[in-house]
C-alpha positions in Angstrom: -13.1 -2.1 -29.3 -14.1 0.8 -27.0 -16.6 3.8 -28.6 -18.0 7.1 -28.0 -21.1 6.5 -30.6 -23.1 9.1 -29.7 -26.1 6.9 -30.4 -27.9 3.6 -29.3 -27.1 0.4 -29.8 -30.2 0.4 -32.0 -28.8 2.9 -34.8 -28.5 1.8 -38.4 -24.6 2.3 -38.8 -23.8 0.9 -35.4 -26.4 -1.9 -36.2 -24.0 -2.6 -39.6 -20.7 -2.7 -38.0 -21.7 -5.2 -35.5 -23.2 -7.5 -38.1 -20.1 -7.2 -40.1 -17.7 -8.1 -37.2 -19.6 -10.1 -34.7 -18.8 -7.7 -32.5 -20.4 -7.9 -29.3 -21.5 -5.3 -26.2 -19.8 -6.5 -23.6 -21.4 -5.3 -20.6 -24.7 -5.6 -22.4 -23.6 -9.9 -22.5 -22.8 -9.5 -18.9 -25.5 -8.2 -17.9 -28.5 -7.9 -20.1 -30.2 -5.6 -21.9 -31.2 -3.4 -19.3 -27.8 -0.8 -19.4 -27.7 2.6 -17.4 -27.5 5.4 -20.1 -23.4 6.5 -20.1 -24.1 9.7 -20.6 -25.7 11.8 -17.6 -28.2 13.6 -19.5 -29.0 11.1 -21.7 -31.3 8.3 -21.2 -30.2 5.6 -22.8 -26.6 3.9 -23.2 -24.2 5.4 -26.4 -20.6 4.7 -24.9 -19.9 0.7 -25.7 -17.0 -2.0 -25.5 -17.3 -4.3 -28.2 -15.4 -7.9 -28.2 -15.5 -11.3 -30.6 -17.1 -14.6 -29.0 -13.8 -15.3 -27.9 -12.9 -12.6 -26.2 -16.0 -12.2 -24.5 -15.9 -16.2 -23.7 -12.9 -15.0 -21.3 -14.4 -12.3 -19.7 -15.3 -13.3 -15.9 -16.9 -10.1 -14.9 -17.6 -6.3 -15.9 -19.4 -3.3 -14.9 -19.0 0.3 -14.7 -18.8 3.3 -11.8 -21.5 5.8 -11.7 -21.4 9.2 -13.3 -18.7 11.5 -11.4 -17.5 8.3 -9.5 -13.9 8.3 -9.3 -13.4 11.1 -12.4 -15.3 13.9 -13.3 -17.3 13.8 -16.1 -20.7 13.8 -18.3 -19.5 10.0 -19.8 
C-alpha cells in the first residue's frame, strides 16, 4: 500500500493501522531507520509503501530518486 500521510511514521493513527495490518515500511526494512524526508521542505519522511512479511520477504531491492529527479515535484 502506497500513502501520502502527511505525517511521520511515528503518528498515532498511522502507528494503529500498521499494528492492525502488520504492515510494514518497506524502504524503511531495506534500509533502516535513517529515511530522507519525501517531502522537500520537510524534514522527516511522510510518503510510505507499506507491504505484509511476505511481500516484503520477496523484495530484492528498493530505493527512491532525489527530489526533482526525473519528475518535478515537492514529493
Amino acid at each position: 500500500m502506497n500513502i501520502d500521510a502527511n505525517t511521520d511514521l511515528y503518528h498515532r493513527d498511522l502507528g494503529k493501522i500498521l499494528s492492525r495490518s502488520g504492515l510494514k515500511d518497506v524502504l524503511g526494512f531495506k534500509h533502516g531507520i535513517d529515511r530522507p524526508s519525501t517531502f522537500i521542505r520537510g524534514t522527516v519522511a511522510i510518503d510510505f509503501s507499506f507491504a505484509t512479511d511476505s511481500v516484503l520477504s520477496a523484495v530484492q531491492a528498493g530505493g527512491m530518486l532525489s527530489f526533482n529527479h526525473g519528475i518535478q515535484s515537492d514529493h
